[in-house]
N, C-alpha and C positions, 0 to 999 in steps of 0.2 A: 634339508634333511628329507630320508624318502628310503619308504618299509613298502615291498612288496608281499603279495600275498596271494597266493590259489586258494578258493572256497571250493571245498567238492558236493555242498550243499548247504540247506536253507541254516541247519543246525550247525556249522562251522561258520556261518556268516553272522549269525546270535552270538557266536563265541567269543570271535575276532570281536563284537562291539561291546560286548560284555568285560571284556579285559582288558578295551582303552579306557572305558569308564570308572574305571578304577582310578586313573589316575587324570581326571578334568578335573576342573577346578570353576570357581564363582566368575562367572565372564568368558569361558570358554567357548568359542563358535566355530560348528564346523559346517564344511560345505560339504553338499553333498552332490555328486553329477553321477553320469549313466542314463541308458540309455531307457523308456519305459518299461518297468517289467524286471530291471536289472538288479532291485533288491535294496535300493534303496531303504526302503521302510523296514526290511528284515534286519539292516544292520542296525536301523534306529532301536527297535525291538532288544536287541540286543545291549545298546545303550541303556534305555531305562531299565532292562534285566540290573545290568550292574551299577545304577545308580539306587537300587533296589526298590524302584515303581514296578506296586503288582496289577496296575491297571492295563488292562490290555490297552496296546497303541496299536492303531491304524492310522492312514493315510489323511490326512487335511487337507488332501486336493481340496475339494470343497467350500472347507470353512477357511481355507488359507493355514490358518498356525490353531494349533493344539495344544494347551498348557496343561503340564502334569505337575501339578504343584505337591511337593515333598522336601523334606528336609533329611539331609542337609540339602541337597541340593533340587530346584525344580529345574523340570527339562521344557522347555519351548520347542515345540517342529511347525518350523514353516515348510511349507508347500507353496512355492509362490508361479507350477507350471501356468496356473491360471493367470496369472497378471501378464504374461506375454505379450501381449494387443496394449498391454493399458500404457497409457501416456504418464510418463514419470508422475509431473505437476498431479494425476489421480491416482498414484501409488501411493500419498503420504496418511496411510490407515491405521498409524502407529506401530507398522512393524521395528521400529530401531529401537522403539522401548524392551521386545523380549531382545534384540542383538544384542543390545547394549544392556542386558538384563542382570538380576543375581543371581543365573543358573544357568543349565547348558543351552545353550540355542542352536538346534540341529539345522541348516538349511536344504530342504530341495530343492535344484532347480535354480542356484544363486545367481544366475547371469541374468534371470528377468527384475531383478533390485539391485543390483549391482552398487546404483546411488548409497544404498544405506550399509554395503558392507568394505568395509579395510580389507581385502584380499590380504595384506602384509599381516593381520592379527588373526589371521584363520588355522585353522586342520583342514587341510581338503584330502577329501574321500573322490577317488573314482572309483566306480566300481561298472567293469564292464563282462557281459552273459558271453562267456567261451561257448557252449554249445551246451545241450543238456541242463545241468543243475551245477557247473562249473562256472566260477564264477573271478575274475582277475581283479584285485583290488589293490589299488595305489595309494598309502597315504605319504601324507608330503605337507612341509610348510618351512617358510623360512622366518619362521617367530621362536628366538630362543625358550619362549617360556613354554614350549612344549617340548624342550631337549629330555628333560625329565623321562616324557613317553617313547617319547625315539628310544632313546637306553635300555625300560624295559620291554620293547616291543622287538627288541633284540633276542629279548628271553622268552617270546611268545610262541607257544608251539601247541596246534590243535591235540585236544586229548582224546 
């Protein structure tokens, strides 16, 4: 399954992620890739807009993973650009407990854990910078339990 999408800005890209989150569910994990700067975290923003976290999110490069805990559902963002260097055997920091969490677990940057996630059970997100504030975004998966999304991302059209 695979929903293309043109972003003409920061606020189309809050939208787009606001109105898949409407429809994740408990164990939901998406990936997220691009390039730095590409908006990653703006679509995340958009995620907890419509998972209805009023806390502001930002980036966990940093700290690694950010827990926004709310109900129904909490959201997990790993940022794991940092782990790049690190040697698998000192990757195991408890990230697969938010993966394999009771709420959404956004990833950045999935190819540096690779070990701890099921590409087959994902959303992946690419999202790549056209020029300017345009922005190309791909999503895609071949896990039927995200047909549901597919269907209405069919219906999805910036306001």
């Amino acid at each position: 399954m695979e929903k293309n999408y043109l972003s003409r800005s920061k606020e189309e890209t809050i939208e787009l992620g606001n109105y898949i989150a409407k429809y994740l569910f408990k164990g939901s994990v998406l990936t997220l890739t691009g390039d730095l700067g590409a908006g990653k975290t703006t679509f995340t923003k958009g995620i907890g807009k419509g998972l209805g976290i009023d806390t502001e999110i930002n980036s966990p490069t940093f700290n690694i993973c950010k827990c926004y805990f709310h109900k129904p559902l909490s959201l997990y963002h790993i940022d794991a650009y940092r782990l790049e260097d690190v040697k698998p055997e000192n990757k195991n920091i408890g990230l697969e407990e938010y993966i394999e969490g009771d709420g959404v677990c956004i990833i950045e940057w999935p190819i540096f854990i690779k070990e701890f996630i099921d590409f087959n059970d994902t959303l992946n997100i690419n999202i790549h910078l056209e020029k300017d504030d345009i922005r190309s975004i791909s999503i895609t998966s071949t896990n039927d339990k995200y047909k549901e999304l597919f269907i209405k991302l069919g219906e999805f059209k910036y306001e």
